[in-house]
C-alpha positions in Angstrom: 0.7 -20.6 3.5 3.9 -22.7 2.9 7.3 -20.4 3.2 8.1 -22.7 0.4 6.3 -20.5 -1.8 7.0 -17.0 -2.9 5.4 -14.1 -0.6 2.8 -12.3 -2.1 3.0 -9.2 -4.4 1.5 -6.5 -2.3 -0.3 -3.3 -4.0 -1.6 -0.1 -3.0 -5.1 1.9 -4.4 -5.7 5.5 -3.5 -9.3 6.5 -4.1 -10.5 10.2 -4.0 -10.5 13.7 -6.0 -8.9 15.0 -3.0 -5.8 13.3 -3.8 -5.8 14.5 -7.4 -7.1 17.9 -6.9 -4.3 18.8 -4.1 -6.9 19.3 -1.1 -5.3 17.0 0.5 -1.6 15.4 0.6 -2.0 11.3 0.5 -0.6 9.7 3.3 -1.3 6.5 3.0 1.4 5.2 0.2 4.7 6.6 3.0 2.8 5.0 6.0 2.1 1.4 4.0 5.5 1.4 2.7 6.4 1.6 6.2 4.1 -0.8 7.9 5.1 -3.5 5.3 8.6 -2.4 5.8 8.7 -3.3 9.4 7.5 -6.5 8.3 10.1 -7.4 5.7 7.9 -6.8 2.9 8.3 -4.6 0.2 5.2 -2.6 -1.9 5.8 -3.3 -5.4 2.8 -0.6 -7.0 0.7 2.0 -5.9 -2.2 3.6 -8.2 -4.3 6.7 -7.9 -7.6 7.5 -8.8 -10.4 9.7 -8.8 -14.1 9.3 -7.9 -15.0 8.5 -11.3 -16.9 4.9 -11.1 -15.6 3.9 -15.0 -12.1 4.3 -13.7 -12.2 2.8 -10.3 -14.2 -0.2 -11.8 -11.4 -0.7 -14.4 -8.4 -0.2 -12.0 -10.1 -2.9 -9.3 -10.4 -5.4 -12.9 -6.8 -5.1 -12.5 -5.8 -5.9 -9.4 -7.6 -8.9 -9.2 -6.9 -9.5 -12.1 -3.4 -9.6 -11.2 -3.3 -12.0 -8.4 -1.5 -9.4 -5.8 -3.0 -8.6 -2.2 -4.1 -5.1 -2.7 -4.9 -2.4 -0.3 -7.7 -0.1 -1.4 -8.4 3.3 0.4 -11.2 5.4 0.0 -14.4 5.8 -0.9 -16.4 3.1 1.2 -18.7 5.4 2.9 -22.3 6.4 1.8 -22.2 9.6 0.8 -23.0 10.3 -3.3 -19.5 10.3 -4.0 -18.3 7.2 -2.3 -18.7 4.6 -5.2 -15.7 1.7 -4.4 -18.2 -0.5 -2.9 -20.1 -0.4 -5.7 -17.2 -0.4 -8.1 -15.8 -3.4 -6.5 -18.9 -5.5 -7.0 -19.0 -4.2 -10.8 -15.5 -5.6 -11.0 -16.2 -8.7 -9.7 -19.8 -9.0 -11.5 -21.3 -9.7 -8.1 -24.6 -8.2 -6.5 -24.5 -6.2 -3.7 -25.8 -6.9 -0.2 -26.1 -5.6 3.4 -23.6 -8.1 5.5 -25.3 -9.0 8.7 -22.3 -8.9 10.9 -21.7 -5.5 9.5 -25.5 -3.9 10.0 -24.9 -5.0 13.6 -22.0 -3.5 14.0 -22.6 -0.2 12.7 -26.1 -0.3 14.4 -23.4 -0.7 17.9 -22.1 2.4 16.8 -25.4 4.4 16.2 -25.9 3.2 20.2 -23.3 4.2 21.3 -23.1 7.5 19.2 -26.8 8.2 20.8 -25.8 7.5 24.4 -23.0 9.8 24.0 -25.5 12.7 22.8 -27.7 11.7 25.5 -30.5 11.2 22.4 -32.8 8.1 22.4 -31.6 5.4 19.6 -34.2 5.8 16.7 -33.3 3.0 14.2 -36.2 3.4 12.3 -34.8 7.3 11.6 -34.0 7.8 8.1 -30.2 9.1 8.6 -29.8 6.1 10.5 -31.3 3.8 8.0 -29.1 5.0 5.4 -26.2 4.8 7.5 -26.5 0.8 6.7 -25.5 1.8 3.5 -21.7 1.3 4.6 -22.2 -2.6 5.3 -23.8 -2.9 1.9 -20.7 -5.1 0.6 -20.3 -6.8 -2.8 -21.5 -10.7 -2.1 -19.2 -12.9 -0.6 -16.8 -10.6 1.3 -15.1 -10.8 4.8 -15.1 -8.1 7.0 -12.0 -6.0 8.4 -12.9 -5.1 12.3 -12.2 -1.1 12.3 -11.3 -0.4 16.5 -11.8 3.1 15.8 -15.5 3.1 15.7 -16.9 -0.1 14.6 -17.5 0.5 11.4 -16.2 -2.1 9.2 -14.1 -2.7 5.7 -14.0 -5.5 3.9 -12.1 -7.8 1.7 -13.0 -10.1 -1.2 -10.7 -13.1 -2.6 -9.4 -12.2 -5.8 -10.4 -15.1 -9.2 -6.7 -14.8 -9.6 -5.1 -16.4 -5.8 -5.2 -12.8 -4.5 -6.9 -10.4 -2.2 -7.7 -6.8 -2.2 -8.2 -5.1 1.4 -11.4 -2.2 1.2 -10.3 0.7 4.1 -11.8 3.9 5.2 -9.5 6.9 3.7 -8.9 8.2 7.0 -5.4 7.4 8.1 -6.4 7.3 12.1 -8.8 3.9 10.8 -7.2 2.6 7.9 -3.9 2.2 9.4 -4.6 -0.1 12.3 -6.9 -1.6 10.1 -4.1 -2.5 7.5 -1.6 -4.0 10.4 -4.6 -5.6 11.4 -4.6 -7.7 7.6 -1.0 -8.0 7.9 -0.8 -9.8 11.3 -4.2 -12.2 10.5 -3.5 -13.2 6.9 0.1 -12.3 6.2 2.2 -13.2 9.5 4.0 -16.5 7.3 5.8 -14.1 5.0 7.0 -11.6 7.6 10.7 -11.2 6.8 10.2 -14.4 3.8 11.0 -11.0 1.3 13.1 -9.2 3.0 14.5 -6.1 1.2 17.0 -4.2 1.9 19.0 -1.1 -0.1 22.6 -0.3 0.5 24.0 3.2 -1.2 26.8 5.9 -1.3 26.3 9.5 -2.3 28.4 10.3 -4.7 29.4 14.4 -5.6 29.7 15.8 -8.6 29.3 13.1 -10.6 27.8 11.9 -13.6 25.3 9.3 -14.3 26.1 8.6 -17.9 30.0 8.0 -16.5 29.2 5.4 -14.0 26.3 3.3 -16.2 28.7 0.8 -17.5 29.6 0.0 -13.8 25.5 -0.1 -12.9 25.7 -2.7 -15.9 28.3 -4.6 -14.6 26.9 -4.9 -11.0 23.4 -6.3 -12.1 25.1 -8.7 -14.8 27.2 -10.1 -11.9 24.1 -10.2 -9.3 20.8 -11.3 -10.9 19.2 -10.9 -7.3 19.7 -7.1 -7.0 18.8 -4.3 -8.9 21.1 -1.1 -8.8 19.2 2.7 -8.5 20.6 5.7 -9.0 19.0 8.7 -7.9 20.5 12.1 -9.0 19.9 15.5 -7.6 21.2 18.6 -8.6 20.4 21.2 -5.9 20.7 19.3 -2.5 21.5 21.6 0.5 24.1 19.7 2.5 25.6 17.8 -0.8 25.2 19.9 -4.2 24.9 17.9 -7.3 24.6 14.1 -6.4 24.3 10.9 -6.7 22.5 8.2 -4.4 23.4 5.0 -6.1 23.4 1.6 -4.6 21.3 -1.7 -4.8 18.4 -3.1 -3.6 17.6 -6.5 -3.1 17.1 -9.5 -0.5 20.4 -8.7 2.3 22.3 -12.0 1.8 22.8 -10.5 -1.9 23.0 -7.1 -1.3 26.3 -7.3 0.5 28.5 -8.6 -1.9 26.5 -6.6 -5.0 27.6 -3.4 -2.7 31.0 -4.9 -2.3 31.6 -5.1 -5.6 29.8 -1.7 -6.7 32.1 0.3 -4.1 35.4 -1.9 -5.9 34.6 -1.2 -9.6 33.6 2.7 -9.1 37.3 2.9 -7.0 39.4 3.7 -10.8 37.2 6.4 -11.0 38.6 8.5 -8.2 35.3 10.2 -7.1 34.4 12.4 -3.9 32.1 10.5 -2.1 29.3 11.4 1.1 27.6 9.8 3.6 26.8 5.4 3.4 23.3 4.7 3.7 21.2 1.5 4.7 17.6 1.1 4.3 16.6 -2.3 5.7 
């Protein structure tokens, strides 16, 4: 990769009815925010979706489609509702395959799970036959080492220049599997997109008031892009405002120069500074 180029757009797919139903709180989109984060890299989108092959299929066309490097959680076992394997290949219009590299692996982890039961290894046995199920992969992808217990992800090369990233929805194996993608394939751009958000909390103010100032900011910096984030029942600060801009540091100081100059006829009450790098 040339840091002549743009870094890549980076996206984030959520698989399972757990999400959705409220079983279980995701915690994958805070902890991939921050692993990029500490790389200098921001996630630009982040989709949800259910065990429902039609709609997994059609949100996987998209992000190849789109060219981005994608991370996909969820759903890559081989149990009846575990379908983004299958989904993937469907998006792809490829055939589907037991990887060798994989079946060996996961046959190292039926040892090993043996030895530790003190039970004979019985390949042949049809739980364990099945279990090769998880290294049935859609053709032509890589495998993503998983340290936690050998059983791989994968990745395939998206039509479009991308990638999308296929990891276990436990967080204890998909996150050092995810650092794991970063560092290999995505070390050139660490800090090439660095983002960073500088804000003031302004009290008791309102948003409609201070828009033509908002305006004024992103007219005068192209690079940044000015939030506002109200809330009206905050515990320390009441009613409030968090606005600021985002955008690569070397612009975001003088767009937050200029914001803090042009609200100043306003006379407002103001709260804490805040930096998110």
């Amino acid at each position: 990769m040339s840091a002549e180029r743009s870094p890549p757009t980076f996206g984030l797919i959520v698989v399972g009815d757990e999400i959705l139903s409220g079983r279980r709180a995701d915690q994958h989109l805070p902890k991939v925010v921050e692993l990029l984060g500490a790389r200098g890299l921001p996630l630009a989108w982040a989709v949800y979706v259910g065990d429902e092959p039609v709609r997994i299929t059609a949100v996987l066309r998209r992000a190849f489609a789109s060219g981005d490097v994608v991370f996909c959680t969820g759903g890559i076992g081989a149990t009846p509702d575990d379908h983004t394997r299958q989904c993937a290949a469907a998006a792809l219009g490829r055939s589907l395959a037991l990887h060798p590299e994989a079946k060996a692996l996961i046959q190292a982890r039926m040892q090993d799970t043996a030895r530790e039961r003190g039970e004979p290894y019985e390949p042949e046995r049809p739980d364990n036959r099945h279990r090769l199920n998880m290294g049935v992969f859609p053709q032509g992808a890589a495998l993503i080492p998983n340290s936690y217990n050998k059983i791989p992800g994968f990745s395939l090369t998206s039509p479009a220049g991308g990638a999308i990233y296929f990891v276990p929805g436990f967080p204890v194996m998909a996150w050092p599997m995810i650092d794991w993608v970063l560092d290999t394939h995505y070390r050139a751009w660490f800090g090439v997109g660095a983002w960073q958000e500088r804000s003031i909390v302004v009290l008791g103010a309102m948003e409609g008031t201070l828009t033509p100032v908002m305006q004024r900011v992103e007219a005068a910096h192209p690079q940044v892009r000015v939030f506002s984030l109200p809330s009206v029942d905050h515990p320390q600060y009441g009613a409030h405002i968090d606005l600021g801009v985002k955008g690569p540091p070397a612009a975001v100081g003088p767009a937050y120069a200029d914001l803090r100059r042009w609200l100043e006829p306003f006379g407002l009450r103001y709260g804490p500074e805040i930096t998110r790098p």
